[in-house]
Z-matrix of the N, CA and C atoms (Angstrom, degrees):
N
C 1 1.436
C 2 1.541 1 107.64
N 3 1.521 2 119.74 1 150.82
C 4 1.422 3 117.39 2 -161.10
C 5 1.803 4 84.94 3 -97.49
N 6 1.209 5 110.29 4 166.99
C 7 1.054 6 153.45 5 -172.45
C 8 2.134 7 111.96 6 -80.65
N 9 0.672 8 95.36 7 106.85
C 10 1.642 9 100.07 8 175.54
C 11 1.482 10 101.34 9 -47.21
N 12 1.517 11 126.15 10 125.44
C 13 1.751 12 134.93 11 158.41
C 14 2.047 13 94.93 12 -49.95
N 15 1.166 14 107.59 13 -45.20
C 16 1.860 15 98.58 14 -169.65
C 17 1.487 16 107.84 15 -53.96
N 18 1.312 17 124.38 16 -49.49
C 19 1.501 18 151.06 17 -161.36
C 20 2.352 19 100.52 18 -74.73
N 21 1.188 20 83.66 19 -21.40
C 22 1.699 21 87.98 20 -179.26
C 23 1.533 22 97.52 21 -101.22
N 24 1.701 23 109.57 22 -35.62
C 25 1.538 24 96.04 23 -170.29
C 26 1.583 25 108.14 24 -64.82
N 27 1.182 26 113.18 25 -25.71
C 28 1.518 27 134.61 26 -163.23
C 29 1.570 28 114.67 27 -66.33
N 30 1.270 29 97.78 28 -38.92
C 31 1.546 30 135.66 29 -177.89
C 32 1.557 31 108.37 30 -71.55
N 33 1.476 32 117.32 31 -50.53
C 34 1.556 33 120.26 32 -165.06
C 35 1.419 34 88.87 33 -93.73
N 36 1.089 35 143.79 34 -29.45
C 37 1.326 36 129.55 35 -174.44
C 38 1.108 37 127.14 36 -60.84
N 39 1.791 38 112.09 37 -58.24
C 40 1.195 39 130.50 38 151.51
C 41 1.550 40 124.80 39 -52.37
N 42 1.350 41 124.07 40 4.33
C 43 1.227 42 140.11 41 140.30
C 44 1.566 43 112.00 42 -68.09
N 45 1.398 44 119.81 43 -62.26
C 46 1.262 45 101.42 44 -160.19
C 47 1.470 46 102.03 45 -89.75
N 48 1.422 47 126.48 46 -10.10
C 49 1.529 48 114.63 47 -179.25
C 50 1.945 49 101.68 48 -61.65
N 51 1.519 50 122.97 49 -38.02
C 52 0.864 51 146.11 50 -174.25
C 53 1.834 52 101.86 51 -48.80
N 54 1.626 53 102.93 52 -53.84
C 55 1.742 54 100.45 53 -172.82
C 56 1.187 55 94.19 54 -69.13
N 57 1.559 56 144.31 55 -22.70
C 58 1.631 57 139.29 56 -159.34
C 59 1.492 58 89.35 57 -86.14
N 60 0.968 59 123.24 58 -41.45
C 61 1.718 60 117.34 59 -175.66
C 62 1.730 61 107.95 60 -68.03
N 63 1.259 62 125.33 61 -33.43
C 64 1.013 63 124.66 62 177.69
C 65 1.531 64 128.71 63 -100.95
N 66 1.497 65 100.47 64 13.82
C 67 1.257 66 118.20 65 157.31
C 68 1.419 67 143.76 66 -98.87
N 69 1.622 68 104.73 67 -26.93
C 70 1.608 69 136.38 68 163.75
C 71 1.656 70 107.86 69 -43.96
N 72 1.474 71 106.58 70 118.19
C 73 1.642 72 108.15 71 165.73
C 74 1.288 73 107.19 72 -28.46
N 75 1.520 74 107.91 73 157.57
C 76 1.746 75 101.18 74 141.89
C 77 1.298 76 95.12 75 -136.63
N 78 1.237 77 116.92 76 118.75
C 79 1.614 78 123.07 77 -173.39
C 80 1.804 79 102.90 78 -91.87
N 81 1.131 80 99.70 79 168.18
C 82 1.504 81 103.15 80 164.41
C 83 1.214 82 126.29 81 -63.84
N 84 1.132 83 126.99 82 125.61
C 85 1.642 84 131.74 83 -161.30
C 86 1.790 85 95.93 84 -91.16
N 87 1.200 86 164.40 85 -41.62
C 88 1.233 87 153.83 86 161.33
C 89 1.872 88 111.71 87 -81.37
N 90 1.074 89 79.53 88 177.80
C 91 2.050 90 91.72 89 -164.59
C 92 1.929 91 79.75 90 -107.78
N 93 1.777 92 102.02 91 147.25
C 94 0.924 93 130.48 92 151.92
C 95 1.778 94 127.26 93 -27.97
N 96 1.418 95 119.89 94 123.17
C 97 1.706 96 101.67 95 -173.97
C 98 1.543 97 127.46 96 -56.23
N 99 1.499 98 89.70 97 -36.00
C 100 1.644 99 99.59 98 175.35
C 101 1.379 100 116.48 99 -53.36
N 102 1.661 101 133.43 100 -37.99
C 103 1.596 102 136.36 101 -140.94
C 104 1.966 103 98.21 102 -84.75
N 105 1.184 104 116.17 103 -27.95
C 106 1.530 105 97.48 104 -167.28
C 107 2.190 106 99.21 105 -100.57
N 108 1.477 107 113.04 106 2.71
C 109 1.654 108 109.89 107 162.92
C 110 1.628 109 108.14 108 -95.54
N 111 1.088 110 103.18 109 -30.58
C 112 1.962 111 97.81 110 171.08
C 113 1.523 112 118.03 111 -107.16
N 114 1.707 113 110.81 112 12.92
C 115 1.513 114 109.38 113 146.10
C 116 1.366 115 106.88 114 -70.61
N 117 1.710 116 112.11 115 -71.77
C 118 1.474 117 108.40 116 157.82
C 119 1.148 118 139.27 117 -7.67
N 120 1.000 119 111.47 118 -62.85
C 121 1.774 120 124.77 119 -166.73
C 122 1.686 121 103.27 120 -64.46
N 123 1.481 122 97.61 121 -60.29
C 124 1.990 123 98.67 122 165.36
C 125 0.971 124 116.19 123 -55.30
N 126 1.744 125 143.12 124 -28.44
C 127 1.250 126 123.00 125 -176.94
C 128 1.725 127 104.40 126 -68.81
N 129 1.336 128 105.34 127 -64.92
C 130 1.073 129 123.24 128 165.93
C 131 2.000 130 127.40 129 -21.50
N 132 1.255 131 118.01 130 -67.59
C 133 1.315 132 135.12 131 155.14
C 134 1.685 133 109.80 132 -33.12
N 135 1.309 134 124.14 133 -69.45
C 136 1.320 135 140.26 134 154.39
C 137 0.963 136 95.68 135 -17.47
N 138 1.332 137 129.24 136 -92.72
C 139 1.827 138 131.42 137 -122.86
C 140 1.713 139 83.07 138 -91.35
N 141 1.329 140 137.91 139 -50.87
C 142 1.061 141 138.44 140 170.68
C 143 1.919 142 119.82 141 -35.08
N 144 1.153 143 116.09 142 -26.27
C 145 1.205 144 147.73 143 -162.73
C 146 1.761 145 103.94 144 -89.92
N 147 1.367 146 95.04 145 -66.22
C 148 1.562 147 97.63 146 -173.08
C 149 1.518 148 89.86 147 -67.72
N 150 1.369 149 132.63 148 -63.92
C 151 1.173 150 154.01 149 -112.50
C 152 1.926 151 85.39 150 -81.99
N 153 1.345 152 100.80 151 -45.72
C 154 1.632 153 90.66 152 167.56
C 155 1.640 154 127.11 153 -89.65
N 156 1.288 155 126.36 154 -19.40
C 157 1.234 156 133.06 155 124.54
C 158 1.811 157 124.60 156 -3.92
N 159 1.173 158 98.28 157 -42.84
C 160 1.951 159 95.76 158 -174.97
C 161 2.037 160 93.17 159 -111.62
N 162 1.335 161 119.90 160 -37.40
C 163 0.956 162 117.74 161 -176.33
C 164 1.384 163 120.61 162 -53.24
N 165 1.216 164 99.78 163 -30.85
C 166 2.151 165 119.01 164 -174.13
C 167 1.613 166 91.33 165 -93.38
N 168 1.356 167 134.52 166 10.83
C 169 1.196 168 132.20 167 -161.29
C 170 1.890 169 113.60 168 20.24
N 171 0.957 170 93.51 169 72.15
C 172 1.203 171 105.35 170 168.47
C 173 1.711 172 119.81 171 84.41
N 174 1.465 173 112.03 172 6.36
C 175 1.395 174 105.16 173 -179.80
C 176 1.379 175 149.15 174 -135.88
N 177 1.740 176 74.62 175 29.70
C 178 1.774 177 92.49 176 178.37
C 179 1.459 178 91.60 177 -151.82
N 180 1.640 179 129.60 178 168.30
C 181 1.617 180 113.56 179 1.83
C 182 1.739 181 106.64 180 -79.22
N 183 1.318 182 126.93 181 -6.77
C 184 1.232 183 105.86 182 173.96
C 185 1.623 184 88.48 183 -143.75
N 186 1.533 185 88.17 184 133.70
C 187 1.426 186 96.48 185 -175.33
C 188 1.579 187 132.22 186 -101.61
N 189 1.481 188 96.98 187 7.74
C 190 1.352 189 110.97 188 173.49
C 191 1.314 190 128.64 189 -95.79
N 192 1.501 191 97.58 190 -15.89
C 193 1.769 192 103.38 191 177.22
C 194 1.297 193 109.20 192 -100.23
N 195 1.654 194 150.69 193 21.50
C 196 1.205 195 159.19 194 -176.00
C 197 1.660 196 109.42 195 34.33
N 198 1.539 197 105.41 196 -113.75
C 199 0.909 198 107.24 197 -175.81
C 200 1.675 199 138.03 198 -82.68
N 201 1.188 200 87.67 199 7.02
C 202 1.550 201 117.78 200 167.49
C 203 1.399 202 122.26 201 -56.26
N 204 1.606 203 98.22 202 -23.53
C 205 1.541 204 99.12 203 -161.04
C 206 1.777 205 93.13 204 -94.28
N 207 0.876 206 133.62 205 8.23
C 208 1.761 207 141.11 206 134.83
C 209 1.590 208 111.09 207 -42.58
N 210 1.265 209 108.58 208 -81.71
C 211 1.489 210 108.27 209 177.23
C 212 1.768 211 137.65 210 -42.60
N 213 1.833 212 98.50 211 -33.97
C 214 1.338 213 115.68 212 135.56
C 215 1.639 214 132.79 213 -36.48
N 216 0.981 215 91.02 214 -73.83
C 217 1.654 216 110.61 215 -172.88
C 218 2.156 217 96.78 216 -57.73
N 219 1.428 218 110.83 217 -57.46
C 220 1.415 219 97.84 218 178.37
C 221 1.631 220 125.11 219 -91.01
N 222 1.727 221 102.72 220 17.89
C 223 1.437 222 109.04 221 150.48
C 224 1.714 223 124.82 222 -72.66
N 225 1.499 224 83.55 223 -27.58
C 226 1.970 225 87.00 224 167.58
C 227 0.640 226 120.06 225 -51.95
N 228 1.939 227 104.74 226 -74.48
C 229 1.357 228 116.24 227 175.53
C 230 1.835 229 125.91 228 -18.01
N 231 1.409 230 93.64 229 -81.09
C 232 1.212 231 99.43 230 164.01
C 233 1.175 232 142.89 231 -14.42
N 234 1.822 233 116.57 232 -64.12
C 235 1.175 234 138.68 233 159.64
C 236 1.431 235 112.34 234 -43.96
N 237 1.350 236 137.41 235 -37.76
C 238 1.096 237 155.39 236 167.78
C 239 1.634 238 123.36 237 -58.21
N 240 1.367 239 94.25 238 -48.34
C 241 1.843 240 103.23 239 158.23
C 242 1.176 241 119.95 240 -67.96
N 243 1.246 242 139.45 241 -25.56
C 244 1.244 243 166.23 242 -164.72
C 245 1.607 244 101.87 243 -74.09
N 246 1.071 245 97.23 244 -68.70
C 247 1.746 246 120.44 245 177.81
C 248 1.570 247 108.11 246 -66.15
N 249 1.115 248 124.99 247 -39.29
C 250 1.953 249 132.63 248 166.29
C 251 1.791 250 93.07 249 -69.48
N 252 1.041 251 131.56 250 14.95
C 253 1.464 252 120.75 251 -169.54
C 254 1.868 253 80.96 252 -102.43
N 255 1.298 254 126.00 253 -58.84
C 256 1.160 255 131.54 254 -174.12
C 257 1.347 256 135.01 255 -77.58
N 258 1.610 257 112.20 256 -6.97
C 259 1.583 258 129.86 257 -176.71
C 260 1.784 259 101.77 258 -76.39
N 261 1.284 260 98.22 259 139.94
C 262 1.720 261 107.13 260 -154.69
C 263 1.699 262 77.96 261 -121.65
């Protein structure tokens, strides 16, 4: 006796839902130990950075690049958001 078309459609489907399941990443479900002490550390470094930056009125930690040392200081930052982009 032939075979029902419903009973085959039923059949190949649940075939291919099957390859989609076994095709899906499986990424790592927690973040790396290192990523949330050197998110830190850049926020930290940063704000520490500018924060002495205005305190030295303008002349440290490096006193040759002026106001540059802003763009420094919120390259940390940055770097730091960067790194909170990936914390699970």
């Amino acid at each position: 006796m032939p075979k029902s078309k419903l009973r085959k459609k039923v059949q190949e489907q649940r075939a291919h839902d099957q390859e989609l399941i076994d095709l899906t990443p499986q990424g790592p479900l927690e973040s790396p130990s290192w990523l949330v002490p050197t998110m830190i550390g850049s926020f930290l470094v940063g704000l520490f950075w500018i924060v002495t930056f205005y305190v030295s009125q303008t002349q440290y930690p490096i006193p040759n690049i002026g106001a540059w040392n802003m763009l420094v200081g919120f390259a940390f930052i940055a770097f730091g958001f960067s790194l909170a982009t990936k914390w699970r």
